[in-house]
N, C-alpha and C positions, 0 to 999 in steps of 0.2 A: 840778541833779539828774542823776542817772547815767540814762543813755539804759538802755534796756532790751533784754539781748541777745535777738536775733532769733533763733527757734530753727526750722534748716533740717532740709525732710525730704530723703534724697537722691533719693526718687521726684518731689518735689516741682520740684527742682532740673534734672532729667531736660527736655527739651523735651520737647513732643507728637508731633511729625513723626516725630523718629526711632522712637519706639516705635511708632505706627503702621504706617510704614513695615516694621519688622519685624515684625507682626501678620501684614500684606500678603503678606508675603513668606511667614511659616509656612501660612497660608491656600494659597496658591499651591503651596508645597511637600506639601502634605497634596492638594490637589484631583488635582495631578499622578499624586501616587501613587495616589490610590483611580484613578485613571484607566488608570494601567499595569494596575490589579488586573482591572479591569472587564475591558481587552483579554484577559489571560491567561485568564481565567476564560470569557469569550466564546470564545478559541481552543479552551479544554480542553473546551467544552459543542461546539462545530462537532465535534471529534473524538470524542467520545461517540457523536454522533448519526451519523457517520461509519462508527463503529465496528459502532453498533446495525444498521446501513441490510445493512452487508457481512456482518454476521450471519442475519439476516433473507434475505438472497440467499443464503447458504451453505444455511441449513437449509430453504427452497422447495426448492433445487435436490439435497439430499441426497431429499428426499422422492422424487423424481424416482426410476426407476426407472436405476440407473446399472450399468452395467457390471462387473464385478469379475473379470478373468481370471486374476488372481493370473500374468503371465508369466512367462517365465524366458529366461534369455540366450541366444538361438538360436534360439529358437521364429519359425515364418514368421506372417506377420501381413499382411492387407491396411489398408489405412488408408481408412473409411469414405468414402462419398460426401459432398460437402459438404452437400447436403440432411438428411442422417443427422446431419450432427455441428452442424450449425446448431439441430438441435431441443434438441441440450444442452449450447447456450451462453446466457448470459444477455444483456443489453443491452449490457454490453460488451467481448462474445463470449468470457468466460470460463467454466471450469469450476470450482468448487471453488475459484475464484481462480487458478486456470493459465489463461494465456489463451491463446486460439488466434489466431495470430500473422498479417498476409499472405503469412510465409514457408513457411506450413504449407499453405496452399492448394492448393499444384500435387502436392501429395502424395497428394491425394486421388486413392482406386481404387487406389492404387499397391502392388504389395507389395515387402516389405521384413523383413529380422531386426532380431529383438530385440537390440540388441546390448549393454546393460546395466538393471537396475533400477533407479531413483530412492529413496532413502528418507530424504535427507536431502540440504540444499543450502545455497549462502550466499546469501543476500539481498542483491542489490548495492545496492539501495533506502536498506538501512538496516545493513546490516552483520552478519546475524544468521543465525547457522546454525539452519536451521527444517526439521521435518518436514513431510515429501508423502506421497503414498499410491496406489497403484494409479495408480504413473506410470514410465514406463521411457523411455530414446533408444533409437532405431531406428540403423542401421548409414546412413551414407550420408547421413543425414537431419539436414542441418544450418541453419542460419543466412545465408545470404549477403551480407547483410544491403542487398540493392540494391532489393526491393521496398519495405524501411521507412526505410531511410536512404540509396538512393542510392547511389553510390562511394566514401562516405566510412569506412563500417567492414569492416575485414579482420579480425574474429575468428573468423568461424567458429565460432560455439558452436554445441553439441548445443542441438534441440529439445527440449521437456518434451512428452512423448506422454500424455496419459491414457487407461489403458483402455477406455476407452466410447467413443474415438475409432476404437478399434481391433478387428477380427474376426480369429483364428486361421484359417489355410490352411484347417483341419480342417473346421471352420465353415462355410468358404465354400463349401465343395464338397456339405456334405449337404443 
């Protein structure tokens, strides 16, 4: 009698191990990635909330009763007491998101010229040319940078002054 051909399946044919194995494996490749997704998605919700927090401080402090002297280049100007300019900084002694610096300190009482307007700058942060507002450099009134970094930086940049840090000569005298 003629034997009877056996008739193979190639899944059949396939060991166990190895398909599992690569079950194992897409399992793993798929957990990983929902896992990258979760961090991204977790990073973009910290930065929302981030975002929400500095919003929330802008528009308290816009509420604020804030200076506007609209300056101009020349004009004399005292630079407020530190008591003064501390009632309108927030917790981390910013205005508006300009922050008032330890290099700005000693400046207080001082007078000084207007010596340009602010109305646009480069964010060294992130690279982005951004508009400011009712903020000018003073003459003289720079950076040195030995109260926040010691001896280690020689640039010298202008201060960011904002008006509500600052009273006109005219001001001071009436």
């Amino acid at each position: 009698m003629k034997k009877e051909e056996e008739i193979v399946c190639q899944v059949d044919e396939q060991k166990t191990e190895p398909l599992a194995r690569n079950v194992t494996e897409i399992i793993w490749l798929e957990l990983k990635d929902l896992i990258r997704k979760a961090k991204e998605s977790y990073g973009n919700i910290r930065k929302f909330v981030k975002e929400e927090k500095d919003r929330e401080k802008t528009s308290t402090l816009v509420s604020k009763e804030i200076a506007i002297l609209s300056l101009q280049v020349g004009e004399r100007v005292q630079v407020k007491s530190a008591e003064e300019i501390k009632e309108t900084l927030d917790e981390d002694e910013k205005l508006q998101g300009c922050a008032f610096t330890k290099e700005m300190w000693p400046y207080c009482g001082q007078e000084v010229v207007v010596f340009k307007r602010v109305d646009t700058f480069l964010n060294e942060t992130n690279n982005k040319v951004q508009k400011i507002s009712n903020t000018v450099l003073l003459e003289n009134a720079y950076c040195g940078g030995e109260r926040s970094f010691g001896e280690v930086c020689d640039r010298a940049c202008f201060l960011f002054w904002k008006e509500a840090w600052l009273k006109r000569i005219a001001d001071v005298t009436a």
